[in-house]
Backbone bond lengths (Angstrom), bond angles and torsions (degrees), N, CA, C in turn:
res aa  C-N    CA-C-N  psi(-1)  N-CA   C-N-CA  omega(-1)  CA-C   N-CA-C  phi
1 X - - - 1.451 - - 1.522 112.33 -
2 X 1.139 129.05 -3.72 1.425 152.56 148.58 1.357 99.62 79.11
3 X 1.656 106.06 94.08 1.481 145.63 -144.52 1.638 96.33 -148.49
4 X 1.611 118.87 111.93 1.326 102.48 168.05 1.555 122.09 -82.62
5 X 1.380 152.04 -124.59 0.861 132.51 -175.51 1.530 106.78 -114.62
6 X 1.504 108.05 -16.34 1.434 126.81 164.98 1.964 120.13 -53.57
7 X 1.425 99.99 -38.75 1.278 125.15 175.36 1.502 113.28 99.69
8 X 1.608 91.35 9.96 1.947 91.01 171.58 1.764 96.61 -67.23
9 X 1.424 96.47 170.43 1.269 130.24 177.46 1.468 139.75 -152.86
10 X 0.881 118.97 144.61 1.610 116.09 -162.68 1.667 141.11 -56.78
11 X 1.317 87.63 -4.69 1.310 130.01 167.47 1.380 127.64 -104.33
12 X 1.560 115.37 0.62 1.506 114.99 -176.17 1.758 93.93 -95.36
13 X 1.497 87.75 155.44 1.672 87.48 163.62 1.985 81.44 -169.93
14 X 1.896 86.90 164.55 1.261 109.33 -148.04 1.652 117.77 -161.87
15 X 1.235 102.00 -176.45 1.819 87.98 -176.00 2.169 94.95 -118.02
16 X 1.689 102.07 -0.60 1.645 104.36 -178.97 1.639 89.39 -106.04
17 X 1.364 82.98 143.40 1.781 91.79 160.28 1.724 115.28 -76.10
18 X 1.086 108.08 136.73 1.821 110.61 178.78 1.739 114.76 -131.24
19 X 1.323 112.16 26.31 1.206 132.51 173.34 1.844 125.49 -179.53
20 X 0.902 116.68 146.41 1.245 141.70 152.19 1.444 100.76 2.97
21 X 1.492 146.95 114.69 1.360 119.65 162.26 1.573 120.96 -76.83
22 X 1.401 132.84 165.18 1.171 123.28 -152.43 1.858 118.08 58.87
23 X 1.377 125.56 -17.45 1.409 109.94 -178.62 1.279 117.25 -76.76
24 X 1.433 101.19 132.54 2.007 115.93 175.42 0.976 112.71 -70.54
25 X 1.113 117.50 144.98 1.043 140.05 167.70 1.838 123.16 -111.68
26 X 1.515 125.33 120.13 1.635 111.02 -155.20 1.299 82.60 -106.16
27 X 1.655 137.63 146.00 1.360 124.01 166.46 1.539 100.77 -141.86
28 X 1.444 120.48 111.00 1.272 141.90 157.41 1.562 100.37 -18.98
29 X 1.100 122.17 121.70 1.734 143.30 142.17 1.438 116.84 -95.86
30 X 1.738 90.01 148.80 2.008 96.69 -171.62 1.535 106.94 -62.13
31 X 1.460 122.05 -47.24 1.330 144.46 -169.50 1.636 120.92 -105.60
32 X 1.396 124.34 -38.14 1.435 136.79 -156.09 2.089 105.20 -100.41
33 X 1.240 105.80 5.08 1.303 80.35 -167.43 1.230 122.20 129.64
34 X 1.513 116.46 -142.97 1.623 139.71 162.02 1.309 97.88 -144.66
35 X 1.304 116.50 120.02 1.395 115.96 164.97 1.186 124.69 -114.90
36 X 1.762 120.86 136.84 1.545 109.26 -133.49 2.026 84.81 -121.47
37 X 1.209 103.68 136.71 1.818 119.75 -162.60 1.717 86.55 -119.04
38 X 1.586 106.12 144.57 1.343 124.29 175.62 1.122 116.91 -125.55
39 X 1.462 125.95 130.30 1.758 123.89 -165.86 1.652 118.68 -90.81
40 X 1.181 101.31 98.89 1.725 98.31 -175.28 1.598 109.78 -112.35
41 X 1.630 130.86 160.12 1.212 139.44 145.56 1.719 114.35 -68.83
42 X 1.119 114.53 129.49 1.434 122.00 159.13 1.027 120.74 -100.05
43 X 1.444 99.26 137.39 2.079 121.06 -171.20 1.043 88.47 -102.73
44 X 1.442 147.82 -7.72 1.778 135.78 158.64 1.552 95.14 -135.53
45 X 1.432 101.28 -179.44 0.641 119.27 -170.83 2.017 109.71 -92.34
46 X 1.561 97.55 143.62 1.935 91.49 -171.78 1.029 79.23 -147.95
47 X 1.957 108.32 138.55 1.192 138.47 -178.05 1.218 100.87 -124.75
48 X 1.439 111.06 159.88 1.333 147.71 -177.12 1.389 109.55 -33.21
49 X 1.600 141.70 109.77 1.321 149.26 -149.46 1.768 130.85 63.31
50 X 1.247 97.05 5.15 1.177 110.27 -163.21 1.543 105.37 -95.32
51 X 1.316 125.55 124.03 1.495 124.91 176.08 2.046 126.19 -65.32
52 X 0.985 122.73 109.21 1.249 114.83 172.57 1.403 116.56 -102.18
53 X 1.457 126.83 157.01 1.806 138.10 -163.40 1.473 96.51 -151.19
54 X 1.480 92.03 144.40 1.537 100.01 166.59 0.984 119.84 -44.75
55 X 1.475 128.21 158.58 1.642 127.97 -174.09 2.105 96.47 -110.75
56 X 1.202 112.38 116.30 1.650 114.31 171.84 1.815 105.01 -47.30
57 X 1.429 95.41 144.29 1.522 83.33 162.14 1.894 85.12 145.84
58 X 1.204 111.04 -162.85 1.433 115.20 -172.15 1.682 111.68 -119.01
59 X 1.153 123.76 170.57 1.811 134.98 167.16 1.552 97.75 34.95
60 X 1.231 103.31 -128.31 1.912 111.09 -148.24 1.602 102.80 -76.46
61 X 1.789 112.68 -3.84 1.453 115.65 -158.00 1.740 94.97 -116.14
62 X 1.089 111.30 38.99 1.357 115.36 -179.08 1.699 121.05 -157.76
63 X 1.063 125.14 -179.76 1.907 130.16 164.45 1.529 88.26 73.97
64 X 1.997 104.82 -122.53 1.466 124.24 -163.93 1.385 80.23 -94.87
65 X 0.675 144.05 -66.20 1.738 141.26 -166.08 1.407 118.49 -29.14
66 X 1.423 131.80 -47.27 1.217 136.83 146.63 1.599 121.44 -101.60
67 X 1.371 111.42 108.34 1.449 129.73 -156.32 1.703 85.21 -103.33
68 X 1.101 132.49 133.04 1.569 149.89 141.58 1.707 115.47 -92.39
69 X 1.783 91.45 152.13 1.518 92.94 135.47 1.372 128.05 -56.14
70 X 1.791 101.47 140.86 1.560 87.62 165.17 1.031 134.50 -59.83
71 X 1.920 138.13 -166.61 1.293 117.14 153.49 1.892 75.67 -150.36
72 X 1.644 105.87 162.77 1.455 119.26 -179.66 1.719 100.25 -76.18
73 X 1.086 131.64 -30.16 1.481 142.99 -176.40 1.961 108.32 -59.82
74 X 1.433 99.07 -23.35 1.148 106.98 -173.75 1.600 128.66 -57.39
75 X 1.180 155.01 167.97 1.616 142.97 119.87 1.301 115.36 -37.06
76 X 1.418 96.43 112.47 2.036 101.12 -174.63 1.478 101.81 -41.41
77 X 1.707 130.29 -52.53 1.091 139.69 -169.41 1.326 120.53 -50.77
78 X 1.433 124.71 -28.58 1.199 127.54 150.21 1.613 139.02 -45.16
79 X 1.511 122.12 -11.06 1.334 145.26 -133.51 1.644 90.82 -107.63
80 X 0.743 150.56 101.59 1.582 157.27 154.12 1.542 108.84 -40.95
81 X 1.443 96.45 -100.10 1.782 108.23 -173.80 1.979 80.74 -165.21
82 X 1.763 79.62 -173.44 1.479 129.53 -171.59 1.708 107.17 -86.21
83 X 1.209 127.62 83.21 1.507 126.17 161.73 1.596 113.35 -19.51
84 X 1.370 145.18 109.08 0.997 157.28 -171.25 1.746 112.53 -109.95
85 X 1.663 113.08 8.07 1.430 118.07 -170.10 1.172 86.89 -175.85
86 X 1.491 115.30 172.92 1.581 109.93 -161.31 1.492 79.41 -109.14
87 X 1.477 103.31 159.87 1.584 130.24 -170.68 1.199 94.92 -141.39
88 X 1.303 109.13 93.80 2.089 112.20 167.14 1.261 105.40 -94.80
89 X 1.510 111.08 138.97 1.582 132.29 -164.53 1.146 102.59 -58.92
90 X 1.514 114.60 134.81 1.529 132.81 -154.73 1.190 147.10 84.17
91 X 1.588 101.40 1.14 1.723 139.15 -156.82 1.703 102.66 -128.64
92 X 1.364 97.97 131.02 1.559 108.57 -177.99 1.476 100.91 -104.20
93 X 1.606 111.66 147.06 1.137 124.13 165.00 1.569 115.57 165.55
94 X 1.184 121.06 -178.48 1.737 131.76 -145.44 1.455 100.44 -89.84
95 X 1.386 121.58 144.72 1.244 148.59 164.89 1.351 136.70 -121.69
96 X 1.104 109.80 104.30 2.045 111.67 -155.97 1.360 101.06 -70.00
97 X 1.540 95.19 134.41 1.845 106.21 -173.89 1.285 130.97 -114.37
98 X 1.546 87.67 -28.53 1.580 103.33 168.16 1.772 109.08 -149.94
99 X 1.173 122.54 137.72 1.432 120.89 -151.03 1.697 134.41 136.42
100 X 0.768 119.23 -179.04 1.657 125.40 -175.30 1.752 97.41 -105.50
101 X 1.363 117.71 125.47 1.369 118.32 174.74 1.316 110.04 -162.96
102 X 1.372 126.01 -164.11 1.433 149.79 -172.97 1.794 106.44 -103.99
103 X 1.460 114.24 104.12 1.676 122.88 161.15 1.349 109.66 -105.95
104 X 1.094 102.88 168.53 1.735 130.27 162.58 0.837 92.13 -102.73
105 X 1.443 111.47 149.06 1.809 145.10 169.09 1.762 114.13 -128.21
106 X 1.173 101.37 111.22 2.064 93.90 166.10 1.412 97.89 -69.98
107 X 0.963 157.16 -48.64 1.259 132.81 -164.37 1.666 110.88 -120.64
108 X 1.095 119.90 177.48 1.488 131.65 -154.38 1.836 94.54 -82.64
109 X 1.255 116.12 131.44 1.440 90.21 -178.03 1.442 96.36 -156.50
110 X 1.351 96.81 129.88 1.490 121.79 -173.81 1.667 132.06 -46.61
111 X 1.269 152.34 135.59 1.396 150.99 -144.72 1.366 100.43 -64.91
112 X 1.264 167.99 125.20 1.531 154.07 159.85 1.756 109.29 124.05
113 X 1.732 92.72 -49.23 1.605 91.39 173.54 1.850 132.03 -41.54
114 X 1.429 96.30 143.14 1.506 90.89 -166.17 1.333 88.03 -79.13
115 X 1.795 106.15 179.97 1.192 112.34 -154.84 2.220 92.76 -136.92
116 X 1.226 123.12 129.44 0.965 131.50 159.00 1.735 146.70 -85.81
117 X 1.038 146.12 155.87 1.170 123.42 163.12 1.891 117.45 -81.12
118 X 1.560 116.42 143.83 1.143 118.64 -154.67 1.154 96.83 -132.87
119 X 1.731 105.31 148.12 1.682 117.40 158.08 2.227 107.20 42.24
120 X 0.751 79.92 -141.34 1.957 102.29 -164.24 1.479 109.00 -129.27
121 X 1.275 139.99 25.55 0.910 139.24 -158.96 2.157 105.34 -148.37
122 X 1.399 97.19 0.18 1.795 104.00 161.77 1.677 92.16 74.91
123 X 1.476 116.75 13.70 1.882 107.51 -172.83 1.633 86.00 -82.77
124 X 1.109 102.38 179.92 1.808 122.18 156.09 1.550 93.55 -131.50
125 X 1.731 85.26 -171.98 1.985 96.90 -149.31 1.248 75.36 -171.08
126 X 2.179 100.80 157.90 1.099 111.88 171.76 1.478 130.62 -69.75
127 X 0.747 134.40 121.56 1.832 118.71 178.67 1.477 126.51 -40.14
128 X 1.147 85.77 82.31 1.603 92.41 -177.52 2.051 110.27 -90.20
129 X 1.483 101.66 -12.08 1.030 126.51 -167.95 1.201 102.88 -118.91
130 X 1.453 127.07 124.26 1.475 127.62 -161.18 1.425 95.34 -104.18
131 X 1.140 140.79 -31.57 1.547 147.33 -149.35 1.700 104.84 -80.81
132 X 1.516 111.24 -8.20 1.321 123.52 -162.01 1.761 104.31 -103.85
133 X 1.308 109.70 147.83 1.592 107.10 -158.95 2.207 80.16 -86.59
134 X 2.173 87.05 134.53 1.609 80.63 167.05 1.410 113.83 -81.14
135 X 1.361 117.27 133.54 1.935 131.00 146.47 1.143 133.40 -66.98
136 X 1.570 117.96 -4.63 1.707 114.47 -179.37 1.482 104.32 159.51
137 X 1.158 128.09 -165.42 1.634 138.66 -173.08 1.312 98.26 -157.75
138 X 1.463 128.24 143.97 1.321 134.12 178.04 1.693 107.58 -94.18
139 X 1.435 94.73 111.50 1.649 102.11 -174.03 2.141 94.75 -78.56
140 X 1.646 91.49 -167.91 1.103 89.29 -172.32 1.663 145.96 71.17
141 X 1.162 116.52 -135.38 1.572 115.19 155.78 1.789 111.38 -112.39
142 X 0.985 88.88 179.06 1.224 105.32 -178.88 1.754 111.53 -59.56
143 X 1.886 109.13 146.36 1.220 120.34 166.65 1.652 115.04 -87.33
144 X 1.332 107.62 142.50 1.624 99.49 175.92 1.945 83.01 -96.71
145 X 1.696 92.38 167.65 1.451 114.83 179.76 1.313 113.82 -64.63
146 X 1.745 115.67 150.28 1.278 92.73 -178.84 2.208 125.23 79.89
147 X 1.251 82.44 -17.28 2.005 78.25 -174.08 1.443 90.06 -146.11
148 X 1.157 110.46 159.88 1.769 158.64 -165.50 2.227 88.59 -77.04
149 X 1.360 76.51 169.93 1.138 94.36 174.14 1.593 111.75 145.23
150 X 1.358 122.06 178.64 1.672 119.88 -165.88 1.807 118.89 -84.70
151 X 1.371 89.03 138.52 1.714 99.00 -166.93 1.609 114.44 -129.88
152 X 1.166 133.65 135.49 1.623 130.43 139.88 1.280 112.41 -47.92
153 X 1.479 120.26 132.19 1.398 89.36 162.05 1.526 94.02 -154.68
154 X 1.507 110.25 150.77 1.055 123.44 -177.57 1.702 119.59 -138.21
155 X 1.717 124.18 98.60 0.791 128.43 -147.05 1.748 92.05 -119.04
156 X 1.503 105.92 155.96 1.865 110.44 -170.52 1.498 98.27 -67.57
157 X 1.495 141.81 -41.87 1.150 158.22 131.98 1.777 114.81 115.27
């Protein structure tokens, strides 16, 4: 159920640290795989589909330690994963990086379509823009605009 030996889990989040920042986490799925979760602090707050990236900068105010929204302006390499539980700023916990999960989309985007990073707001979008590094493909059916729904996603992390 992808439990380290501590008994954190990929789904916990908190205002104590209970791992390593940056440590993966690999967690067995019935159908999808292994989907691999990364442990960061958030300097804002990141909700459920929402992309967070390292924050630039130096010591405790930078890397996993200060977790942001994404923004498309960014270094792809900066890009973690997809918040899968809400992470309010000051609160540690897991971000899916590579795996089957829950994104936001600004625009409506079709079942298969790959998926980009978008705007300032940590959404992804279909690739309508090729020049942009892909993050995932929307399995399933289709996302309406504006709302969550199921994704591949594969982030540098």
């Amino acid at each position: 159920m992808g439990f380290t030996g501590s008994g954190i889990s990929h789904t916990t989040v908190g205002t104590d640290q209970l791992a390593p920042l940056g440590f993966k986490m690999s967690v067995p799925t019935a159908n999808d795989g292994v989907a691999v979760y990364t442990y960061i602090k958030a300097a804002a707050e990141i909700i459920v589909g929402v992309s967070a990236m390292r924050a630039n900068g130096s010591g405790s105010a930078s890397g996993y330690g200060a977790c942001v929204v994404a923004t498309a302006a960014s270094a792809d390499m900066l890009f973690v994963g997809v918040a899968q539980a809400i992470i309010a700023s000051g609160s540690y916990g897991f971000v899916l990086t590579k795996g089957v999960g829950t994104v936001k989309v600004t625009t409506t985007s079709a079942a298969g379509d790959a998926l980009i990073m978008e705007g300032t707001a940590g959404n992804l979008d279909d690739a309508a823009v090729t020049v942009a590094r892909q993050l995932g493909c929307v399995t399933g059916t289709s996302i309406s605009g504006g709302a969550t729904g199921e994704a591949y996603v594969d982030f540098p992390g």
